[in-house]
Backbone atoms as SQL, in Angstrom:
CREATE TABLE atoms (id INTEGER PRIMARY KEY, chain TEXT, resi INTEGER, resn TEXT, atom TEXT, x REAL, y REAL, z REAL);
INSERT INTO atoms VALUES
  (1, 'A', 1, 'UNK', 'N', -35.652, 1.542, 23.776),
  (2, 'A', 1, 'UNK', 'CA', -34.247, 1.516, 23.424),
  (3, 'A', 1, 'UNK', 'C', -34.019, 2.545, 22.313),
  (4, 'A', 2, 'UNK', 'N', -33.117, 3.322, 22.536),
  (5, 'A', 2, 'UNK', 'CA', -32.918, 4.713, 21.623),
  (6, 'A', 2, 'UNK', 'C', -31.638, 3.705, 20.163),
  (7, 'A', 3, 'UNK', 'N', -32.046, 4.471, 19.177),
  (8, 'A', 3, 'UNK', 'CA', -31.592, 3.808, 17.707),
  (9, 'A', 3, 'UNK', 'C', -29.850, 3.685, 18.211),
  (10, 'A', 4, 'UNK', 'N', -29.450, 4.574, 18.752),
  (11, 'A', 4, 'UNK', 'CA', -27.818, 4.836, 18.774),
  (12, 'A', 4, 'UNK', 'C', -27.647, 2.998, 19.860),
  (13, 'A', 5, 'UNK', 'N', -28.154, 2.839, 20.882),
  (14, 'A', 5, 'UNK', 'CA', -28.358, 1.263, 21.283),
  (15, 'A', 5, 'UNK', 'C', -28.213, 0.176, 20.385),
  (16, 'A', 6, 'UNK', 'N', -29.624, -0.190, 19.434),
  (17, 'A', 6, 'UNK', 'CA', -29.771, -0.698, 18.343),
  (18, 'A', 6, 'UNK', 'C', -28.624, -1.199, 17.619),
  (19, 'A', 7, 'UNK', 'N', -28.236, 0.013, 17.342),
  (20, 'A', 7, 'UNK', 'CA', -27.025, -0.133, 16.263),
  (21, 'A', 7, 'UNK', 'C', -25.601, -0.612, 17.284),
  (22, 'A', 8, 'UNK', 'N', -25.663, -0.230, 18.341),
  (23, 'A', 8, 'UNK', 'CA', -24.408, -0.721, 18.727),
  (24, 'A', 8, 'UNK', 'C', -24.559, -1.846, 19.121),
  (25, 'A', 9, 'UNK', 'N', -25.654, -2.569, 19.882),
  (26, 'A', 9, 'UNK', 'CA', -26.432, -3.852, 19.761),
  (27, 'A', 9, 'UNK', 'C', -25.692, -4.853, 18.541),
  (28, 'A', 10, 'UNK', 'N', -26.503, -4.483, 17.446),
  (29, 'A', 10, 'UNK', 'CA', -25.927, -4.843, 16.364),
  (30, 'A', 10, 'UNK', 'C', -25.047, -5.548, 16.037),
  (31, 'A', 11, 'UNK', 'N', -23.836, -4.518, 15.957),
  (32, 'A', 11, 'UNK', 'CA', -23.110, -4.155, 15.745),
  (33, 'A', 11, 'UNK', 'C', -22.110, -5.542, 16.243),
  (34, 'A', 12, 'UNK', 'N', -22.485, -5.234, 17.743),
  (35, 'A', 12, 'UNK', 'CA', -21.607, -5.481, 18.859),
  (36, 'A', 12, 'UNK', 'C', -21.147, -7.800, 18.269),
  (37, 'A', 13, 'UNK', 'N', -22.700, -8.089, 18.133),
  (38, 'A', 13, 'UNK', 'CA', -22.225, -9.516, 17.557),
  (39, 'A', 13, 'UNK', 'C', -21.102, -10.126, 16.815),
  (40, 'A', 14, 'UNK', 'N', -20.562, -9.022, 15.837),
  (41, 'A', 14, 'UNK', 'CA', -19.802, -9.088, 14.834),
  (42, 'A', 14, 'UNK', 'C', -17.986, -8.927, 15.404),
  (43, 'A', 15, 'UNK', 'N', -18.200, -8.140, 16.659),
  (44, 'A', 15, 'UNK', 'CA', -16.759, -7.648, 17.093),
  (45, 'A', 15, 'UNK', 'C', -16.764, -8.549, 18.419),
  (46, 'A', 16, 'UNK', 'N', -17.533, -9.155, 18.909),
  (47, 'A', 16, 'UNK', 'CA', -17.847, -9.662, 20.300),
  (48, 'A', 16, 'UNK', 'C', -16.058, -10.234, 20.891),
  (49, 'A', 17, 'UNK', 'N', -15.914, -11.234, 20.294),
  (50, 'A', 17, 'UNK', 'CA', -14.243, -11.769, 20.210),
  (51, 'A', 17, 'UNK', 'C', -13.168, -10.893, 19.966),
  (52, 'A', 18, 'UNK', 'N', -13.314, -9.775, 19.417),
  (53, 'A', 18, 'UNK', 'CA', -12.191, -8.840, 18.990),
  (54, 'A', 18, 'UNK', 'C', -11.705, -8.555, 20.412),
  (55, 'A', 19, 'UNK', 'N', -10.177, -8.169, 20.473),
  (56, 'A', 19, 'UNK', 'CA', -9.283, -7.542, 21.240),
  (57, 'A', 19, 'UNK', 'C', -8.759, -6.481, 20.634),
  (58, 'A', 20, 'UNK', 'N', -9.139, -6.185, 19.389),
  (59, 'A', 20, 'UNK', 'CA', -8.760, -4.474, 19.261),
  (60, 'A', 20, 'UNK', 'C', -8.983, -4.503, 17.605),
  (61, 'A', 21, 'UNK', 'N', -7.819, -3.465, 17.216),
  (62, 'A', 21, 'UNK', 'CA', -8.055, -2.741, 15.826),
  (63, 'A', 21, 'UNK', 'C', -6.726, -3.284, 15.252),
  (64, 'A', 22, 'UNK', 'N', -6.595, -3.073, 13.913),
  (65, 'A', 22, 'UNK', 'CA', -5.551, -3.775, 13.254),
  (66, 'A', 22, 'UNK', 'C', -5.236, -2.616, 12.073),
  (67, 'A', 23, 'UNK', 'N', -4.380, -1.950, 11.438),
  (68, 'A', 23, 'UNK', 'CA', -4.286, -0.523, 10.525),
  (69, 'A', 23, 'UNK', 'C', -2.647, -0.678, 9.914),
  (70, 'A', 24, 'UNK', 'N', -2.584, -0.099, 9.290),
  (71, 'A', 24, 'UNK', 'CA', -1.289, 0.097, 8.574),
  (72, 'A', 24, 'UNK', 'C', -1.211, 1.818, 8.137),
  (73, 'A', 25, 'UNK', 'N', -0.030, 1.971, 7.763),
  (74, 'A', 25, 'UNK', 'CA', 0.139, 3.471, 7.427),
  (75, 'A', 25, 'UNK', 'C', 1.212, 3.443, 6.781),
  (76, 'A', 26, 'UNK', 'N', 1.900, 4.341, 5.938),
  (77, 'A', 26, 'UNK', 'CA', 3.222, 5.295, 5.841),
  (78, 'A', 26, 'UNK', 'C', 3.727, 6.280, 6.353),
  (79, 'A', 27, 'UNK', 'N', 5.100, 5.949, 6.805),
  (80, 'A', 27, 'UNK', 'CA', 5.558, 6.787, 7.475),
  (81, 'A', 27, 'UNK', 'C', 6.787, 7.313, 6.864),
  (82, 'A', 28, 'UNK', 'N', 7.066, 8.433, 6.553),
  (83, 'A', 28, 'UNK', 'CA', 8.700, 8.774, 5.800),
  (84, 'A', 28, 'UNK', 'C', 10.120, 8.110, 6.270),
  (85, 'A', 29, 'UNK', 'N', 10.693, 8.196, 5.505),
  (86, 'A', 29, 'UNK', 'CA', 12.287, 7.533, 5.964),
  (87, 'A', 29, 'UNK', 'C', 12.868, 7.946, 5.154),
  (88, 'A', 30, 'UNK', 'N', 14.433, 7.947, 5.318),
  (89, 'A', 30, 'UNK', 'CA', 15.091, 8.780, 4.894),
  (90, 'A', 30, 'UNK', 'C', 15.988, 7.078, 4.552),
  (91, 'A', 31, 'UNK', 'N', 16.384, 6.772, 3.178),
  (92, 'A', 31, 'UNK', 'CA', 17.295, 5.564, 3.127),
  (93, 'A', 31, 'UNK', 'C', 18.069, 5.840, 1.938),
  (94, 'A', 32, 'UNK', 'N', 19.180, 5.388, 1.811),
  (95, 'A', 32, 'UNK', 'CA', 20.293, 5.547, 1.099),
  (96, 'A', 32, 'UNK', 'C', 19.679, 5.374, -0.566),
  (97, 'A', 33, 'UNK', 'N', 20.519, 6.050, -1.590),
  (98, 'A', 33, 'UNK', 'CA', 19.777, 6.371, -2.706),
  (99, 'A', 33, 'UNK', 'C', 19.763, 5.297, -3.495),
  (100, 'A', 34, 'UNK', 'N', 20.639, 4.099, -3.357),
  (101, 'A', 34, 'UNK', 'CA', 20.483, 2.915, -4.084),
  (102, 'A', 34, 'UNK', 'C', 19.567, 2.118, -3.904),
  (103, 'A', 35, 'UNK', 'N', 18.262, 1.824, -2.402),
  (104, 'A', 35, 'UNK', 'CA', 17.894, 1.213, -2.302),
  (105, 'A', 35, 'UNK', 'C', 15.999, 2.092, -2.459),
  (106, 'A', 36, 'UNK', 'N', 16.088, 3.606, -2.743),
  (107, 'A', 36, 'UNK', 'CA', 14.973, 4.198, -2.439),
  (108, 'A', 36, 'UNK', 'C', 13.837, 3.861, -3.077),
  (109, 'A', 37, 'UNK', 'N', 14.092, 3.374, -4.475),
  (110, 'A', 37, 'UNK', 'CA', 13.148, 2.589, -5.660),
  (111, 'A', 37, 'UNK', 'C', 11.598, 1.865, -4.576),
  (112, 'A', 38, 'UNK', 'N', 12.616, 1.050, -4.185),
  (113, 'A', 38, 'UNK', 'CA', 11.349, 0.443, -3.218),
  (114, 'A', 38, 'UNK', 'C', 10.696, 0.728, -2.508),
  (115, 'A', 39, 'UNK', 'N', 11.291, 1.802, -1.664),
  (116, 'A', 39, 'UNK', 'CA', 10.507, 2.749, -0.573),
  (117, 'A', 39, 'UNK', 'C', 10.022, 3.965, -1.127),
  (118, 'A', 40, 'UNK', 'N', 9.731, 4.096, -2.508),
  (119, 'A', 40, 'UNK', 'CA', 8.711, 4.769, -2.848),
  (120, 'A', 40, 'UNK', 'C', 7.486, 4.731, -2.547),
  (121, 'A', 41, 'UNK', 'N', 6.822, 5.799, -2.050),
  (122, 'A', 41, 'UNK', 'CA', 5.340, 5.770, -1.554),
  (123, 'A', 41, 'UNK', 'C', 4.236, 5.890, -2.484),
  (124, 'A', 42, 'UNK', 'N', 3.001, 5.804, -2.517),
  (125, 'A', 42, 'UNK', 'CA', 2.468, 6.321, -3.404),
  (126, 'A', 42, 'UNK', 'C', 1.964, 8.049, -3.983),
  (127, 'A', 43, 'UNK', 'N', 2.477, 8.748, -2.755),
  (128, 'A', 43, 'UNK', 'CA', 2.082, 9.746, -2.825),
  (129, 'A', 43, 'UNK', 'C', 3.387, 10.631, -2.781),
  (130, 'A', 44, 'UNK', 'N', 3.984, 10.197, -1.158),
  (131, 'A', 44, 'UNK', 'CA', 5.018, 10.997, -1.078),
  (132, 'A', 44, 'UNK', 'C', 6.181, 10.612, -1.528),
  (133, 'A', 45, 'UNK', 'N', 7.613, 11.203, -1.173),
  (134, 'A', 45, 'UNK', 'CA', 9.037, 10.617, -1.247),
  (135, 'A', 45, 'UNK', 'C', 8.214, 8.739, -0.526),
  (136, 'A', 46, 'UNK', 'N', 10.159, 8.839, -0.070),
  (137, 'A', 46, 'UNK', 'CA', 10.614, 7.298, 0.681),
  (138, 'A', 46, 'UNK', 'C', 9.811, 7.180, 1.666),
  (139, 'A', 47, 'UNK', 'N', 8.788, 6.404, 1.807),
  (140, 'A', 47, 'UNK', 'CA', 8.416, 5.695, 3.457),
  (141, 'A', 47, 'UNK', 'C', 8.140, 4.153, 3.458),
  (142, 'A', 48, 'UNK', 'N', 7.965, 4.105, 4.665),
  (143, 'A', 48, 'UNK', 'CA', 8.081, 2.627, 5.183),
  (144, 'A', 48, 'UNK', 'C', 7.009, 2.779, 5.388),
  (145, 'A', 49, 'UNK', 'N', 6.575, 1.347, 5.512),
  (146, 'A', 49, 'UNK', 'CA', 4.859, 0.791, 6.264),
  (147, 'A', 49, 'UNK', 'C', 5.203, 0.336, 7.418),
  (148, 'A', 50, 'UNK', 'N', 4.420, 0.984, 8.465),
  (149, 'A', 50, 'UNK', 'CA', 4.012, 0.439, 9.515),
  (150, 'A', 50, 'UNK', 'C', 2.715, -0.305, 10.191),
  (151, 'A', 51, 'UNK', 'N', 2.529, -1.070, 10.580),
  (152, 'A', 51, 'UNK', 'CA', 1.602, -2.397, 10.945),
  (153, 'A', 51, 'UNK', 'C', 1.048, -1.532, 12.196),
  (154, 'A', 52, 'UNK', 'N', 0.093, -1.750, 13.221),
  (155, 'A', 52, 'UNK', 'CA', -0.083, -1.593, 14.345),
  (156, 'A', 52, 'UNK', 'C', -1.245, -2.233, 15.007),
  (157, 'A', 53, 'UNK', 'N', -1.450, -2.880, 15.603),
  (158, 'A', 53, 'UNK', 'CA', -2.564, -3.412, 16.912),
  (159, 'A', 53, 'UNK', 'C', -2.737, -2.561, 18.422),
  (160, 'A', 54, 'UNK', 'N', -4.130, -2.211, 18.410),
  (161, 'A', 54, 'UNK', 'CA', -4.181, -1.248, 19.194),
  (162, 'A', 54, 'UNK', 'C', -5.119, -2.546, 20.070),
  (163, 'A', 55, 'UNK', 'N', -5.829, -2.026, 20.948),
  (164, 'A', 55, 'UNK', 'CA', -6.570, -2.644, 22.261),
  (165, 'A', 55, 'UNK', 'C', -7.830, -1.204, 21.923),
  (166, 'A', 56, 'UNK', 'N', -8.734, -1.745, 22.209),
  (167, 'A', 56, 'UNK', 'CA', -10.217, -0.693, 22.237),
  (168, 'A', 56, 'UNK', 'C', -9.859, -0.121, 23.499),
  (169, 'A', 57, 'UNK', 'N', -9.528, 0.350, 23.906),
  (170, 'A', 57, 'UNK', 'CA', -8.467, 1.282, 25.203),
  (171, 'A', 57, 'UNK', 'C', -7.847, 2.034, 24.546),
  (172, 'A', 58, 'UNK', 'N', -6.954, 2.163, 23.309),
  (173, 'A', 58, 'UNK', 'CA', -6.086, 2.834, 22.488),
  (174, 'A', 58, 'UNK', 'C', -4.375, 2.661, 22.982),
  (175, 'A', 59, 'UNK', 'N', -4.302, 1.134, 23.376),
  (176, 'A', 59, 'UNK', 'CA', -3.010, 1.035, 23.739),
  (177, 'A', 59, 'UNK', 'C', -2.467, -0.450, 22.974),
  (178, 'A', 60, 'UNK', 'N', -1.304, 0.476, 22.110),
  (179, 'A', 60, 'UNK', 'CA', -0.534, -0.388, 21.291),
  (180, 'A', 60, 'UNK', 'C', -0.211, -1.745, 22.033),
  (181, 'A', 61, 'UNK', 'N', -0.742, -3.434, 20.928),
  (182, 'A', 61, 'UNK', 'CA', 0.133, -4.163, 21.587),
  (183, 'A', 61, 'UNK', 'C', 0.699, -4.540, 20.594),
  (184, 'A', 62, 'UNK', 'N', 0.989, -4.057, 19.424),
  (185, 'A', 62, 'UNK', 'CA', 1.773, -4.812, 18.561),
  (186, 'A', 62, 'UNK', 'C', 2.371, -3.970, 17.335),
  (187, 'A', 63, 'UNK', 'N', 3.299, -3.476, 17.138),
  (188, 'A', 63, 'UNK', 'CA', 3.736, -2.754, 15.704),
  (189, 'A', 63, 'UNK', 'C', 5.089, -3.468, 15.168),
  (190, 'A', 64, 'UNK', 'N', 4.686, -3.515, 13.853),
  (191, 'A', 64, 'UNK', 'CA', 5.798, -4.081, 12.831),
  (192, 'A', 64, 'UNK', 'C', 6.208, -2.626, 11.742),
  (193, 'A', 65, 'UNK', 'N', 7.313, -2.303, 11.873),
  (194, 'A', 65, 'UNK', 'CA', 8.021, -1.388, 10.784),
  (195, 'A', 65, 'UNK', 'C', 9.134, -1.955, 9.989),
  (196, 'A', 66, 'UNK', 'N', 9.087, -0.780, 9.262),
  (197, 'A', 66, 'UNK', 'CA', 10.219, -1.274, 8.606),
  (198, 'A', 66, 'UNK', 'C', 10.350, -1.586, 7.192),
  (199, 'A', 67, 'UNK', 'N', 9.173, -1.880, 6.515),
  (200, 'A', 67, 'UNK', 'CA', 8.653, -2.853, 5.120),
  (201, 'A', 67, 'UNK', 'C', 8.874, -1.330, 4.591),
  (202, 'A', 68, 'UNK', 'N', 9.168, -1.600, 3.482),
  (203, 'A', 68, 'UNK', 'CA', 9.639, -0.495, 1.985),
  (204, 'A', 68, 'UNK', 'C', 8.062, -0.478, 1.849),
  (205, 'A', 69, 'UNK', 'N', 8.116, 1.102, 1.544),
  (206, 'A', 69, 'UNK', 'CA', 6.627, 1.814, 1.116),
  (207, 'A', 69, 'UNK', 'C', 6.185, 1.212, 0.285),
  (208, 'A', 70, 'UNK', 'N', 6.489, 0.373, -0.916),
  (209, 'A', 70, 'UNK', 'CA', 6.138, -0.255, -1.883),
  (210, 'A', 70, 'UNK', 'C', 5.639, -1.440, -1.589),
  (211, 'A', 71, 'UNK', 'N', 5.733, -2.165, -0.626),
  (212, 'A', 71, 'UNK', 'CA', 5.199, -3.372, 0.128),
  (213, 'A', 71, 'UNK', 'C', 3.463, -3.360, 0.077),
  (214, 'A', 72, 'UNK', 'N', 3.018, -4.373, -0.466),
  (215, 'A', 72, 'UNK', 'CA', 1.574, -4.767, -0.513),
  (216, 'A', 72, 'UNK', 'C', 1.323, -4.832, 0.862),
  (217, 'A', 73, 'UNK', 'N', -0.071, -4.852, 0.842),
  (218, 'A', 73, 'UNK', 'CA', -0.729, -4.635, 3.145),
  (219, 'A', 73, 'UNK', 'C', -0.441, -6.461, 2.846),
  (220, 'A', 74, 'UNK', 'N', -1.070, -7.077, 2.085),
  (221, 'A', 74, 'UNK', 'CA', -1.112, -8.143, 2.726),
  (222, 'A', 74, 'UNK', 'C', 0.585, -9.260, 2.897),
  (223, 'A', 75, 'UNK', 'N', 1.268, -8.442, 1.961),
  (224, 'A', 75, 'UNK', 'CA', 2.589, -8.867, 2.642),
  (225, 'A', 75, 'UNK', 'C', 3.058, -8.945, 4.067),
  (226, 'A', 76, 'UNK', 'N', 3.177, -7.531, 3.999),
  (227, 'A', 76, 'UNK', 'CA', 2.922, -7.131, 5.342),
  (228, 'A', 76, 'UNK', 'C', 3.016, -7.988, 6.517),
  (229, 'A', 77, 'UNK', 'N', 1.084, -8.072, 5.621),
  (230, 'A', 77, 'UNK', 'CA', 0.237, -8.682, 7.098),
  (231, 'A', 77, 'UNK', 'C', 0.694, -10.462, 7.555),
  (232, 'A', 78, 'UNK', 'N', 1.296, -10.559, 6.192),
  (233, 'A', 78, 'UNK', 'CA', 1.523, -12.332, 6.012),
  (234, 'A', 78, 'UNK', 'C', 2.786, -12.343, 7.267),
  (235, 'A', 79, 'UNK', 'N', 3.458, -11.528, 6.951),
  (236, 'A', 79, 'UNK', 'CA', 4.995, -11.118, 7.666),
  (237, 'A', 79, 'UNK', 'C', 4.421, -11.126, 9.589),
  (238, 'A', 80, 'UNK', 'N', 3.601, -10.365, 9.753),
  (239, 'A', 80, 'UNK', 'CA', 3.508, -10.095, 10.966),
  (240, 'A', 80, 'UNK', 'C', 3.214, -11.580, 11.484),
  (241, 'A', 81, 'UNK', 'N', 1.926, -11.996, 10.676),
  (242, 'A', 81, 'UNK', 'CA', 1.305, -13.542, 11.181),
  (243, 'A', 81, 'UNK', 'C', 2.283, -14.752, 11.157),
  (244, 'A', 82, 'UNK', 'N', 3.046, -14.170, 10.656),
  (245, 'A', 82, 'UNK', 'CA', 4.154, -15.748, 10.916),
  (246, 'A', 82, 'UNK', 'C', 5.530, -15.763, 11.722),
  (247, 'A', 83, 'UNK', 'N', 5.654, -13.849, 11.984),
  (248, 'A', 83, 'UNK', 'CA', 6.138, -14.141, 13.582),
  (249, 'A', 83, 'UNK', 'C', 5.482, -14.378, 15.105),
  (250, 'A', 84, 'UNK', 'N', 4.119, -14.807, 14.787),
  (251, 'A', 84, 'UNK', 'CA', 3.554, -15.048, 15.997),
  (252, 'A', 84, 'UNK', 'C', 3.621, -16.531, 16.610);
């Protein structure tokens, strides 16, 4: 069994149950100047966070937008889990 096996072997115990990947990002937005405070990013201007669930295929089954750039992930993430 060649090492690259091994490791995906491994590996594989830990994800066995998974149905995919779970990520967040910033994305820019453009929002009116009274409310931009919040949708400050850390880097750039105004963006929003976006949520996403992919499938190990690379096909979206789930995105949440919308949350002010300033939004903690696990807000967020609390947000997504309790519209399910």
């Amino acid at each position: 069994m060649h090492l690259e096996e091994k490791v995906i072997n491994y590996f594989f115990m830990f994800i066995y149950d998974c149905v995919g990947a779970i990520d967040g990002t910033h994305v820019l937005a453009n929002v009116p100047v009274e409310i931009q405070g919040k949708f400050r990013g850390r880097k750039e201007g105004t963006t929003q966070k976006v949520l996403a669930t992919i499938t190990f295929n690379l096909k979206f089954i789930y995105a949440l937008a919308g949350w002010e750039g300033s939004a903690h992930d696990s807000r967020v993430l609390g947000d997504a889990l309790s519209r399910l």
